[in-house]
C-alpha positions as CSV (number, residue, x, y, z in Angstrom):
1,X,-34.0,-67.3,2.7
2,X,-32.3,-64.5,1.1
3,X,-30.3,-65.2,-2.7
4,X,-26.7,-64.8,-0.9
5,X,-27.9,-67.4,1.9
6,X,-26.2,-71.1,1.2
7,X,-28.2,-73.7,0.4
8,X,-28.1,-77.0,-1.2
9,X,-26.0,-75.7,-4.3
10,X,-22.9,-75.2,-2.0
11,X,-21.5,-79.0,-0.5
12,X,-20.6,-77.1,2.3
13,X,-20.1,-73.9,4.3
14,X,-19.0,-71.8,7.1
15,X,-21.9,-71.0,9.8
16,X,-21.8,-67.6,11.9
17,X,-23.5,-66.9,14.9
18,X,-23.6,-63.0,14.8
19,X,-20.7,-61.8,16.8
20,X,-17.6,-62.9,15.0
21,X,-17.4,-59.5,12.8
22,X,-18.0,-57.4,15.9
23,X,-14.8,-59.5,17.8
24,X,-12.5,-59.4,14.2
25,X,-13.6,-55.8,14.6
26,X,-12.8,-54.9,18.0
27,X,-9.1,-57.2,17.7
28,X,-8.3,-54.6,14.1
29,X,-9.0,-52.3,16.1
30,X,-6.5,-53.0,19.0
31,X,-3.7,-53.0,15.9
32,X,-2.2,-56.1,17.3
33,X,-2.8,-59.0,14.9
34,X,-0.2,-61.8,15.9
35,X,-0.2,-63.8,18.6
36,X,-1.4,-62.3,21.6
37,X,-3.3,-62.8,24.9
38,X,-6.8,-63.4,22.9
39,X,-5.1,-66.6,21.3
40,X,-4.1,-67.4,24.4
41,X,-7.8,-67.2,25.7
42,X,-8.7,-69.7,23.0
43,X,-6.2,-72.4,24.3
44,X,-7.9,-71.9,27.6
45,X,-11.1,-72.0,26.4
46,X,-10.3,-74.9,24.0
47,X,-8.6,-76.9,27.1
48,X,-11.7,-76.3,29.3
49,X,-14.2,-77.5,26.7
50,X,-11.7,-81.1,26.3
51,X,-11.1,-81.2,30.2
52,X,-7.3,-81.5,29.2
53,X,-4.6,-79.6,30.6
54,X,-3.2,-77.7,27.6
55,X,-4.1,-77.2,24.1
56,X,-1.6,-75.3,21.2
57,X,-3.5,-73.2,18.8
58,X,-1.5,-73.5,15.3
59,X,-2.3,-72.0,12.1
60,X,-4.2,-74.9,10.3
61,X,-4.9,-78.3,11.1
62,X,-1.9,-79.4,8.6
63,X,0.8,-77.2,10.6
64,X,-0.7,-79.1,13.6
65,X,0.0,-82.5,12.2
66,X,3.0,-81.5,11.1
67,X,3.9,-79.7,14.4
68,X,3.2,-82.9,16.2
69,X,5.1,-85.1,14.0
70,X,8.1,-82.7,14.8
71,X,7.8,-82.3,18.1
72,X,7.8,-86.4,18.7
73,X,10.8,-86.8,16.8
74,X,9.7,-88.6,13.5
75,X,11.7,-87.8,10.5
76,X,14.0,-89.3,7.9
77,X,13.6,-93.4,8.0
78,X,10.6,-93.3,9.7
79,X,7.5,-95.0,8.9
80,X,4.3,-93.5,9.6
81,X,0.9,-95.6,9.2
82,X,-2.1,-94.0,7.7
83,X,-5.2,-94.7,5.8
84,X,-5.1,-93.4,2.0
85,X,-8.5,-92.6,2.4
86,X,-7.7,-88.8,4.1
87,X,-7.2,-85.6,2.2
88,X,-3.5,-85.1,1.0
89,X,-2.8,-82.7,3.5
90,X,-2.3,-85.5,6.0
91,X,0.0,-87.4,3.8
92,X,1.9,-84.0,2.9
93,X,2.5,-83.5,6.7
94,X,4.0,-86.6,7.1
95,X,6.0,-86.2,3.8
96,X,7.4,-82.7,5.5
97,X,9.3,-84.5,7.9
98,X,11.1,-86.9,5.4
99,X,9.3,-90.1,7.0
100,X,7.4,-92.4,4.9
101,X,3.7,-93.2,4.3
102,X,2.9,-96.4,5.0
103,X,-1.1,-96.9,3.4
104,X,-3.6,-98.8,4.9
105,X,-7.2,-99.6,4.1
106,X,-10.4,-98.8,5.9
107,X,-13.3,-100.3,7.1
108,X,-15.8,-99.6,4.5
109,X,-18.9,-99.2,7.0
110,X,-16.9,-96.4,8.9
111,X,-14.5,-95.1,6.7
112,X,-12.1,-95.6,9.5
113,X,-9.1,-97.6,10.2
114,X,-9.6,-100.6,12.7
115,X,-7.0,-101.5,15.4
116,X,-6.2,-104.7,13.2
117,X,-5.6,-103.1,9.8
118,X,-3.4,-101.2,11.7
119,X,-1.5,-103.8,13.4
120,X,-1.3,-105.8,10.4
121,X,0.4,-103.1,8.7
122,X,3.5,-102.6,11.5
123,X,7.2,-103.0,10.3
124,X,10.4,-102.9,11.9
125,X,10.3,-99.1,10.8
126,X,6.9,-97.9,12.2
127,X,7.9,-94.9,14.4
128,X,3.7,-93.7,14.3
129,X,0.1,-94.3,13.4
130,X,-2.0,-91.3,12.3
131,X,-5.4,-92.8,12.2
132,X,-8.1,-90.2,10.5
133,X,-11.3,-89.8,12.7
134,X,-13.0,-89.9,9.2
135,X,-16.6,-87.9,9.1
136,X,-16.4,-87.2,12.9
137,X,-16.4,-90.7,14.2
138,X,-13.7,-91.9,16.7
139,X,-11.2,-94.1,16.1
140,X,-10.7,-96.7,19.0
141,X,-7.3,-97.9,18.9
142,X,-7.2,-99.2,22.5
143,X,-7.1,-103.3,22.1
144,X,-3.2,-102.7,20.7
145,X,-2.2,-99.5,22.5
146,X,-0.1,-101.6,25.0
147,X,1.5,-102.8,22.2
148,X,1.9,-99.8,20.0
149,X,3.2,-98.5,23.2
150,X,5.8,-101.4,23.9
151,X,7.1,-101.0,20.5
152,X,7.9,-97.2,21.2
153,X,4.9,-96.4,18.4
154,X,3.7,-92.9,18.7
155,X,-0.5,-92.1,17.9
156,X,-1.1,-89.0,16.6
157,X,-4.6,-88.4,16.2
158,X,-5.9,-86.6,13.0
159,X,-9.1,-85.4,14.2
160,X,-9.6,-82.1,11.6
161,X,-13.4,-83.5,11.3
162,X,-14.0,-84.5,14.9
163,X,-13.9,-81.8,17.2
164,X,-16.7,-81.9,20.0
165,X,-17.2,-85.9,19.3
166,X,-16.4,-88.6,22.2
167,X,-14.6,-91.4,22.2
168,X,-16.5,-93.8,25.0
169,X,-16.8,-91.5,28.0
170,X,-14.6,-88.7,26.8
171,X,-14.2,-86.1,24.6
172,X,-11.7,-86.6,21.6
173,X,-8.6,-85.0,22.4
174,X,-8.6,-86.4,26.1
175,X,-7.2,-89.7,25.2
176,X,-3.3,-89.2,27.3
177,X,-2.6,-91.9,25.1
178,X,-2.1,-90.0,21.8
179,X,-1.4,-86.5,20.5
180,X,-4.6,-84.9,18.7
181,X,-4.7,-82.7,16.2
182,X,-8.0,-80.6,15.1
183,X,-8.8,-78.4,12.4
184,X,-10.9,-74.9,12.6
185,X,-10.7,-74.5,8.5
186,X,-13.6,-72.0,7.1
187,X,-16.4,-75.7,7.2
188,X,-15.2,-77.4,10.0
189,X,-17.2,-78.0,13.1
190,X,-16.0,-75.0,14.6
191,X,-14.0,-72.2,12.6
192,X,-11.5,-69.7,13.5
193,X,-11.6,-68.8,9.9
194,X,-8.3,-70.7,9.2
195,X,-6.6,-72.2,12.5
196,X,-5.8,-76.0,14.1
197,X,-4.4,-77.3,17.2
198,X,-2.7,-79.5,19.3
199,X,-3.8,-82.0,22.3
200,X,-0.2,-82.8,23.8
201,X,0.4,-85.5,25.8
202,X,2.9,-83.8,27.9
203,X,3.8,-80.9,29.0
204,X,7.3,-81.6,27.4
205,X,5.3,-81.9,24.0
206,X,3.3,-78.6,24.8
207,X,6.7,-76.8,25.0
208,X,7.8,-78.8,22.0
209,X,4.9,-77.3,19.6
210,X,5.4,-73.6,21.4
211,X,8.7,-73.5,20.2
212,X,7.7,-74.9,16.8
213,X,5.4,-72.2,15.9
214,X,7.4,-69.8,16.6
215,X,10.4,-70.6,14.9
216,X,12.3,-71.7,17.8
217,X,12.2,-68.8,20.1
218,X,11.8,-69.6,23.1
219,X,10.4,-65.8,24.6
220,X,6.9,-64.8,23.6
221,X,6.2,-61.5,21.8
222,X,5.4,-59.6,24.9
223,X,8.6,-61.0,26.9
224,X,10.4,-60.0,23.8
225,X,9.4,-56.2,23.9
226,X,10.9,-55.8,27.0
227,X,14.6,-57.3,26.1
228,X,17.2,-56.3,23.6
229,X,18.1,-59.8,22.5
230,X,15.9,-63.1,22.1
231,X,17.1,-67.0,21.9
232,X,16.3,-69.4,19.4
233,X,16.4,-73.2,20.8
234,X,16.1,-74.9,17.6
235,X,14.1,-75.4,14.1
236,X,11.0,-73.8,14.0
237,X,8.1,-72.2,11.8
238,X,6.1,-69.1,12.0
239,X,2.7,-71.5,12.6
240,X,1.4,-69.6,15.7
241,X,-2.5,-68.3,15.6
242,X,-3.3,-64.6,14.7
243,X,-5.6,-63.4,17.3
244,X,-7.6,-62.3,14.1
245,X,-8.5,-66.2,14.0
246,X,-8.4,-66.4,17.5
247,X,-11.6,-64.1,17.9
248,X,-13.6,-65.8,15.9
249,X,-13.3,-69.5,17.3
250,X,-14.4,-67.9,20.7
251,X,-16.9,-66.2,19.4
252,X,-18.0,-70.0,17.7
253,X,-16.9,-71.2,20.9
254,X,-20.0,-69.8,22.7
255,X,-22.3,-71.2,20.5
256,X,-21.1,-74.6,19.6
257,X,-24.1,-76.8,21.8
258,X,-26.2,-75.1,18.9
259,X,-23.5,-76.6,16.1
260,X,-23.8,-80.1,17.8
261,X,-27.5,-80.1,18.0
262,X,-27.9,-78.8,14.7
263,X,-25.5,-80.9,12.8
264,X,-26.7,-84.2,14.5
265,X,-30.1,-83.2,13.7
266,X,-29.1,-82.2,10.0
267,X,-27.4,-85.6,9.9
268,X,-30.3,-87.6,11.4
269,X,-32.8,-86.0,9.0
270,X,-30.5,-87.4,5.9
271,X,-30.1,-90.4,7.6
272,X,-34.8,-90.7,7.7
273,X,-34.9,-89.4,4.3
274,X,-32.1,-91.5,2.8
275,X,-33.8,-95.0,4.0
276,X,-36.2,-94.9,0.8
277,X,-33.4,-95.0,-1.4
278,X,-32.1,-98.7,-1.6
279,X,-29.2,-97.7,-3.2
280,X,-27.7,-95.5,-1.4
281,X,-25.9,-96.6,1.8
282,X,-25.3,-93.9,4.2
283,X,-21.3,-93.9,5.9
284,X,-21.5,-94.7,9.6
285,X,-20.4,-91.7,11.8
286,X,-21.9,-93.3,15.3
287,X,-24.1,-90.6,15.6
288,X,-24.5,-90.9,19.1
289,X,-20.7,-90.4,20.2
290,X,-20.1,-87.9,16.8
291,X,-20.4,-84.2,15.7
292,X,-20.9,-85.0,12.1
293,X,-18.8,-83.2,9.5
294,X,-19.4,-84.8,6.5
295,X,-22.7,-86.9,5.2
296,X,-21.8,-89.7,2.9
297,X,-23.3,-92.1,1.0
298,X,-22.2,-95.1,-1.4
299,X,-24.1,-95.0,-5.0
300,X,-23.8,-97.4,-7.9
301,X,-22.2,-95.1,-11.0
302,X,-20.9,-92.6,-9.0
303,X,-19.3,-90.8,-11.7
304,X,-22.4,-90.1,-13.5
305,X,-24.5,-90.1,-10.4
306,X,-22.3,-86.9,-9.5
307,X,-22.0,-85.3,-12.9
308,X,-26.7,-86.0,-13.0
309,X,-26.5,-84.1,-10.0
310,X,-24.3,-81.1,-10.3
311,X,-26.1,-80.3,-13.1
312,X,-28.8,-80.2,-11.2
313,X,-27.2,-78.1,-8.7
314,X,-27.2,-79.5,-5.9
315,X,-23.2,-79.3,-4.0
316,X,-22.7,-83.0,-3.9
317,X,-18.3,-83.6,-3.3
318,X,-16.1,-86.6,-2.9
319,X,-14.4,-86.7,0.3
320,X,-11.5,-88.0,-0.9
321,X,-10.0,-89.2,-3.8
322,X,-7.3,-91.9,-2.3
323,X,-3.8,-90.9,-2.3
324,X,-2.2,-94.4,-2.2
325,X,-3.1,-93.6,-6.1
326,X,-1.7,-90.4,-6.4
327,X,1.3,-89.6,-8.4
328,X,2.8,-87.8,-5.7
329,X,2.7,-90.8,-3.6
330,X,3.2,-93.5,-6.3
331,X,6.7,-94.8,-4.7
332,X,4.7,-95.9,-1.6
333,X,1.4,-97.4,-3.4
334,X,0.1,-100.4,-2.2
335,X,-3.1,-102.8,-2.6
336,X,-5.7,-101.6,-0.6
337,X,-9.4,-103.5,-2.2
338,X,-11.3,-102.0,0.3
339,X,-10.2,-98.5,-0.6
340,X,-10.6,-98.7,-4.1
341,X,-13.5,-99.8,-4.1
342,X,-15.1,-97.1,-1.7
343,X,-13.8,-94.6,-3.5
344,X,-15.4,-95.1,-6.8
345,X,-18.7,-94.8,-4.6
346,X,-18.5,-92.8,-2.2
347,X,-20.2,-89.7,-2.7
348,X,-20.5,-86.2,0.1
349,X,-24.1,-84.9,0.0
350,X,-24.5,-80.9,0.6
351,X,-23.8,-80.6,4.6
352,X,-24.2,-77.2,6.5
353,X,-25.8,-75.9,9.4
354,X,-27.8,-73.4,6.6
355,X,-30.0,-76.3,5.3
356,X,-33.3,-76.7,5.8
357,X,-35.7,-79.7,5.9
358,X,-36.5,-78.7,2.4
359,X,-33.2,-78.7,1.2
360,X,-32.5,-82.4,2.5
361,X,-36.1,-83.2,1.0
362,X,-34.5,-81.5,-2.5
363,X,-31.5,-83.6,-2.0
364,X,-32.3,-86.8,-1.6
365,X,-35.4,-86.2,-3.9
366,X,-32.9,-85.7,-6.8
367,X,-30.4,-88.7,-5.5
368,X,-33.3,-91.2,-6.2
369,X,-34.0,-89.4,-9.2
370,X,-29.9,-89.6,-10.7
371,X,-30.2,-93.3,-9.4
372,X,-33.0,-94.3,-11.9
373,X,-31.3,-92.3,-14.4
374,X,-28.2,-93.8,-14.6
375,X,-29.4,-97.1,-13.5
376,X,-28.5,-97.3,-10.0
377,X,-32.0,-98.1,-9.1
């Protein structure tokens, strides 16, 4: 390992395969940046791997969210259910479109919400659910889709963790029943460097978050070289893919069978190493169905627990703080026990396709060893 190499100091980073500077290179070189044939490769190619009919590549996994909360029509009086326990960026998305967060709690094994914590939580104003495939893991709404569906309740997936895991027999993001979003941020299973997309449902919806990204018009950039004049159908944002990004999710694209194998066996070697700790309990991703993006456990004394071992450097996070608590979302706070609680102990142990059996060893070595020193164990 050389000194630049990640290892268990960093909680988690980007993994390259080789040929992602060479395609970056080779798209510079072309001096077309925006979007352009290549991105439309990586919808293809993206479609293909899902075995759906479309995909829409969108600049992050936030503008995809937000693009799909658009393109279904939920705004102003709207309420939107979703689990605090998410990064802000899904709360923000929904916040962008003037609808409401309505919080609810998760199962504390999973991290995930369950199809009655959801159902629980529908008003008279619930226009969506945007359940959070925490860690990976799929969230099976289907015991009250018929109903969500009856009351004209729209699911839109946040799946920023989850791409390449299955939900039963198929892949996440081939579910007609709800929109999904993915992220391919810099750590994410697959990265385009920064880049997201969406799963439509339709091909009404695919049309709807076409126009979106690019703010309305309706022509694409090489339609629009070849006229004097161009139309503009409606509100829209400049959220469309660079080909830049583009290049290098195919060039992960190519490779990802390695990512799955390596991050389930990553995962699974935590998982060995973590059993002789008996207080740490590891966050269920259903390894079997899941690309993992995150390992997680819950520790007695986080606080300290994480403060003994970042001094020890080793790249322990907290995936997430809950924003039910935040000030920013203070008007729409609610009691949610379960949440509260997990959040004080859950803790994200260094997780990257760089680390080694060594580095888990060093990990989980110095967990049990923060445990006994702040009296966890």
């Amino acid at each position: 390992m050389t000194a630049t190499e990640p290892d268990a100091r960093r909680n988690a980073s980007p993994y390259l395969y080789g040929r992602e500077a060479a395609s970056v290179a080779r798209v510079l070189g072309t001096g077309q940046y925006g979007h352009t044939g290549l991105t439309a490769e990586f919808e293809r190619r993206i479609a293909a791997h899902l075995g759906v009919p479309d995909a829409v590549a969108v600049t992050s996994g936030t503008a995809a969210l937000h693009s799909a909360l658009l393109a279904t029509g939920i705004g102003v009086g709207d309420e939107v259910i979703v689990p605090s326990m998410t990064f802000c960026a899904t709360v923000q998305a929904i916040r962008a479109v003037g609808a409401a967060p309505r919080f609810i709690d998760v199962d504390p094994v999973t991290l995930c919400v369950t199809p009655q914590l959801v159902i629980e939580a529908v008003t008279e104003d619930t226009a969506a659910v945007l359940p959070v495939l925490f860690g990976g893991r799929a969230v099976d709404l289907g015991p009250i889709r018929e109903d969500l569906a009856k009351r004209g309740i729209v699911v839109i997936e946040d799946a920023a963790h989850a791409f390449g895991s299955h939900g039963g027999s198929h892949y996440v993001g081939a579910d007609d029943t709800a929109l999904t979003c993915f992220s391919f941020g810099p750590v994410k299973n697959l990265t385009c460097g920064q880049g997201g997309a969406v799963i439509p449902r339709t091909p009404e919806e695919a049309a709807a978050v076409r126009r979106l990204r690019t703010l309305g018009v309706t022509q694409s950039q090489s339609e629009r070289a070849e006229i004097t004049s161009y139309q503009v159908e409606g509100f829209g944002l400049r959220y469309q893919l660079s080909s830049i990004n583009a290049a290098i999710g195919l060039a992960q694209l190519d490779h990802f069978d390695i990512t799955v194998r390596s991050r389930r066996h990553l995962w699974h070697s935590y998982s060995d190493a973590l059993g002789a700790l008996e207080e740490a309990t590891p966050i269920d991703v259903g390894l079997d169905q899941t690309v993992p993006h995150l390992c997680q456990v819950r520790v007695p004394h986080r606080d300290q627990v994480f403060a003994h071992l970042r001094a020890r450097s080793i790249g322990v996070g907290v995936h997430y703080p809950p924003n039910h608590l935040q000030p920013a979302f203070a008007r729409w706070r609610r009691d949610l026990p379960a949440t509260e609680r997990v959040s004080r102990e859950i803790l994200s142990l260094p997780f990257h396709q760089h680390l080694t059996e060594a580095d888990v060893h060093r990990v989980v070595t110095a967990l049990g060893h923060a445990l006994k020193a702040t009296g966890g164990a």
